[in-house]
C-alpha positions as CSV (number, residue, x, y, z in Angstrom):
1,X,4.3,66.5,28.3
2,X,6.5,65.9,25.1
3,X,6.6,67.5,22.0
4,X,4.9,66.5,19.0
5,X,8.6,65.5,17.0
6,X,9.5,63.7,20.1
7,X,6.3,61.1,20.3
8,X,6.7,60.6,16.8
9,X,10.4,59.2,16.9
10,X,9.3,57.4,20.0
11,X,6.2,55.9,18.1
12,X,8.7,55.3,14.9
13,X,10.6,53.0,17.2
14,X,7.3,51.2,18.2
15,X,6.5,50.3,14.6
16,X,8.2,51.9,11.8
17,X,5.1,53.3,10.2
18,X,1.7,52.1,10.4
19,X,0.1,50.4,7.5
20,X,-2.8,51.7,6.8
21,X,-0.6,55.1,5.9
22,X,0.0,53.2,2.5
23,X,-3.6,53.4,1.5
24,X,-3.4,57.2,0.9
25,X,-1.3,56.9,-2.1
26,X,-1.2,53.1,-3.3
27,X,-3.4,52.9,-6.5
28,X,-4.9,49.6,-5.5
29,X,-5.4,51.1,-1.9
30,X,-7.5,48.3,1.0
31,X,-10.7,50.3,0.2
32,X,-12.1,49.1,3.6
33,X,-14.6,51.8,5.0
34,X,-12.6,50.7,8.5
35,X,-9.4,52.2,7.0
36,X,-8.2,55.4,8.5
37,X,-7.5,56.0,4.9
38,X,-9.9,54.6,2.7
39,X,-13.2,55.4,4.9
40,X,-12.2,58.7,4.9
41,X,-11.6,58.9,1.4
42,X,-14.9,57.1,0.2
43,X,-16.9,59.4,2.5
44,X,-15.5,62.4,0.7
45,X,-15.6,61.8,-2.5
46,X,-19.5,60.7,-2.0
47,X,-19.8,63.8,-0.5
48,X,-18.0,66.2,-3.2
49,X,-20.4,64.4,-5.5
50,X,-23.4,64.8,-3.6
51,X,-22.2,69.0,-3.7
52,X,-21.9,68.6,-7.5
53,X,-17.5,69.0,-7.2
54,X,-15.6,67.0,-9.1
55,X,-13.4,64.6,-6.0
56,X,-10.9,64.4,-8.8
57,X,-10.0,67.8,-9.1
58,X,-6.2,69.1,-7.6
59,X,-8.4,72.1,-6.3
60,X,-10.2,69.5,-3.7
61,X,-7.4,66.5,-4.0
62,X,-5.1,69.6,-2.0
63,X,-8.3,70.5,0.3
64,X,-9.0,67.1,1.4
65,X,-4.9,66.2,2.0
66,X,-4.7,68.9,4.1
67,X,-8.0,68.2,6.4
68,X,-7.0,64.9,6.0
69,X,-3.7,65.6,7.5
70,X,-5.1,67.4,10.3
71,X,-7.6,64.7,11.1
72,X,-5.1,62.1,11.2
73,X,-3.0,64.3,14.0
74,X,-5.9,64.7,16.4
75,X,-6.6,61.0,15.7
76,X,-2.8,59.9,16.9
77,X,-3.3,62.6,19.7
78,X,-6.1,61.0,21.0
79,X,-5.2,57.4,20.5
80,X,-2.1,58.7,22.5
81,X,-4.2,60.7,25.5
82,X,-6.0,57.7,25.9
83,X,-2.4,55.9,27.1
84,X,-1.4,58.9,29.2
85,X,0.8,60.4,27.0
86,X,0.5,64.5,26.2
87,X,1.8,65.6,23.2
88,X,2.7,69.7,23.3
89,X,2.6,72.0,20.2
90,X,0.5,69.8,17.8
91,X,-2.0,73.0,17.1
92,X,1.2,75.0,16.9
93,X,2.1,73.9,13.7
94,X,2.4,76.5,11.0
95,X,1.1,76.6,7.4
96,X,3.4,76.1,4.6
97,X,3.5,77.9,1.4
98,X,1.2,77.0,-1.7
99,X,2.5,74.4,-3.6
100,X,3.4,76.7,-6.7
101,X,5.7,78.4,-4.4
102,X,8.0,75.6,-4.5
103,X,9.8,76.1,-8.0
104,X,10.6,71.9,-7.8
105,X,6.7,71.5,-7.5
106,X,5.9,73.2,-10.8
107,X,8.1,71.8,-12.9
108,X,6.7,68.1,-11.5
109,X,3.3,69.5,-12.4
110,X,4.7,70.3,-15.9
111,X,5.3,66.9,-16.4
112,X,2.3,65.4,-14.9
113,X,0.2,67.7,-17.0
114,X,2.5,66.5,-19.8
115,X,1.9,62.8,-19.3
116,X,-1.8,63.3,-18.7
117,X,-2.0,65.0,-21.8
118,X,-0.5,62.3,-23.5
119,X,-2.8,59.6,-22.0
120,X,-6.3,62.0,-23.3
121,X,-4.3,62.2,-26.8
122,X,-4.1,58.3,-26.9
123,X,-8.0,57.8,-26.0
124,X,-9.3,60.3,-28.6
125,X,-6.9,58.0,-31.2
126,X,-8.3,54.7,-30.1
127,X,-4.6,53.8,-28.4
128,X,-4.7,50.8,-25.8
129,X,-1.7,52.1,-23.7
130,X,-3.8,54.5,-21.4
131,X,-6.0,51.1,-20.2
132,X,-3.1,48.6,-19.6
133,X,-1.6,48.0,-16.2
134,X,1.5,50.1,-17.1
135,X,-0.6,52.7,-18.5
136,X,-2.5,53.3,-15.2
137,X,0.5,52.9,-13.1
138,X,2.0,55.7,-15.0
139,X,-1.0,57.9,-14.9
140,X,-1.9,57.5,-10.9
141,X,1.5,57.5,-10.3
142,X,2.5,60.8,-11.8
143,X,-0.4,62.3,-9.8
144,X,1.0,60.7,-6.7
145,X,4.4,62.2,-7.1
146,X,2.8,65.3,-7.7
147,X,1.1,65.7,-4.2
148,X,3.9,63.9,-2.6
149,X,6.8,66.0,-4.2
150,X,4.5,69.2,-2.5
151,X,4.3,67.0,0.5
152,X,7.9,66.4,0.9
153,X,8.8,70.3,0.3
154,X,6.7,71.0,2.7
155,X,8.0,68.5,5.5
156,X,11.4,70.0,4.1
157,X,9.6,74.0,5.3
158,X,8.5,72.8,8.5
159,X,11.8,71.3,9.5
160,X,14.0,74.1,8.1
161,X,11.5,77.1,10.4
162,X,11.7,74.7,13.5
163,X,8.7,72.9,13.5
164,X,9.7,69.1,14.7
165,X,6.8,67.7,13.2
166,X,8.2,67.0,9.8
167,X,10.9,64.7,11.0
168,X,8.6,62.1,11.0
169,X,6.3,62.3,7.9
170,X,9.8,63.7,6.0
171,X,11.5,59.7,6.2
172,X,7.8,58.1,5.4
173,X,7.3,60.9,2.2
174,X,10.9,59.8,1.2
175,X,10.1,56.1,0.4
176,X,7.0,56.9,-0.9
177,X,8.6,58.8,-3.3
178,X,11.1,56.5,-4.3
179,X,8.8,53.5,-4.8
180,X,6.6,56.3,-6.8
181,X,10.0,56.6,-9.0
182,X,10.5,52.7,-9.1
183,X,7.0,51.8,-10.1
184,X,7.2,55.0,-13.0
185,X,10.3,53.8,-14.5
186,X,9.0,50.0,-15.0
187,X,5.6,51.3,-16.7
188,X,7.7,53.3,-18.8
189,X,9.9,50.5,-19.5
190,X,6.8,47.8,-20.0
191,X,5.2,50.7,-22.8
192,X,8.4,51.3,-24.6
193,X,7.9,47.6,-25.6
194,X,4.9,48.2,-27.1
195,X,4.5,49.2,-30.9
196,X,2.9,52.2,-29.4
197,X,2.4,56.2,-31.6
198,X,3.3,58.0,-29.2
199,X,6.5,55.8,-27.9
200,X,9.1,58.9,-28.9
201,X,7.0,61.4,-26.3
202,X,6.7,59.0,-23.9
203,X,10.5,58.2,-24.2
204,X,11.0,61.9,-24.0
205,X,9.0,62.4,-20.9
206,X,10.7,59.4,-18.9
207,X,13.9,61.3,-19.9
208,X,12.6,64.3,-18.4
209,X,11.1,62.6,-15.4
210,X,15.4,61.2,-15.4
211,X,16.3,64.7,-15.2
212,X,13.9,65.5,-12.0
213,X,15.1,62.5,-9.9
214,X,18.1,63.5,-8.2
215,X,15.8,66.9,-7.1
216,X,12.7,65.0,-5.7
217,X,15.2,62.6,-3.9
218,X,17.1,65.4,-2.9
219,X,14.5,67.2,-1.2
């Protein structure tokens, strides 16, 4: 029997990290209902509409991450059972905090809600920004850093009260968040070369976004 941190590094070795992990934050995901991802994702959001919920909302985004989480560890237990390997202490792991617990988290929200603001402000005046390529990078993208800020706190918990697990998911979360970072500051560069109303907020906000860098990086 090996622990759970253990058969990850070993697995990390195998193949650095599995593609289909991608699909969970990519904006132009696979979408294949085959996808360990996407299927799963499709099947809820028909479902949280079929209950009358909005799949959109951070209240059921947080929900289904962390079922979704938990799914896709009994899925790698199995698929490792089935080769003889037994991995020790996966039901072991504990619960971290609430994301508004993490003082780094809130002030990401702050400018999520900030830049989401600032795309509904730009629909209601008829601006183009919110519908170009740029424009939905930068909204998906500031959702996605977001849930993967909380994310990578959390990995950061589990590791610092002795829970192994995070060692793995804590590299992954890393250069998600720095591609999340990379593709922010080109949509922020494409739009400030637009004649766009709002360019002086949206130049304020990348500044701000600046200022929050070295903190999600330095998680």
């Amino acid at each position: 029997m090996i622990g759970w941190g253990e058969f990850m590094r070993t697995e990390e070795k195998k193949a650095k990290f599995p593609q289909w992990m991608d699909c969970a934050w990519r904006r132009v995901p696979c979408n294949k209902d085959g996808c360990r991802i996407c299927g799963k994702i499709n099947r809820n959001r028909k479902r949280h509409i079929a209950e009358g919920h909005d799949p959109d909302d951070l209240a059921v985004v947080f929900e289904d991450v962390g079922n979704n989480l938990k799914e896709a560890l009994l899925m790698i237990k199995q698929d490792a059972e089935k080769h003889g390997i037994d991995i020790s202490n996966i039901e072991d792991i504990q619960e971290p905090p609430k994301p508004n617990e993490f003082p780094l988290y809130k002030k990401v929200k702050r400018w999520r809600d900030g830049i989401h603001k600032l795309a509904e402000h730009a629909e209601t005046a008829n601006s183009v920004w919110p519908e170009t390529e740029a424009g939905q990078d930068l909204i998906w993208y500031s959702n996605t850093l977001m849930v993967k800020t909380y994310r990578q706190l959390c990995n950061r918990w589990h590791l610092e009260n002795g829970d192994d697990y995070g060692d793995y998911d804590y590299e992954y979360t890393g250069g998600v968040l720095r591609e999340c970072l990379k593709i922010l500051k080109k949509a922020f560069t494409t739009l400030s070369e637009l004649s766009l109303e709002q360019n002086g907020k949206l130049t304020i906000a990348s500044v701000y976004l600046a200022g929050l860098e070295k903190d999600i990086l330095n998680i």
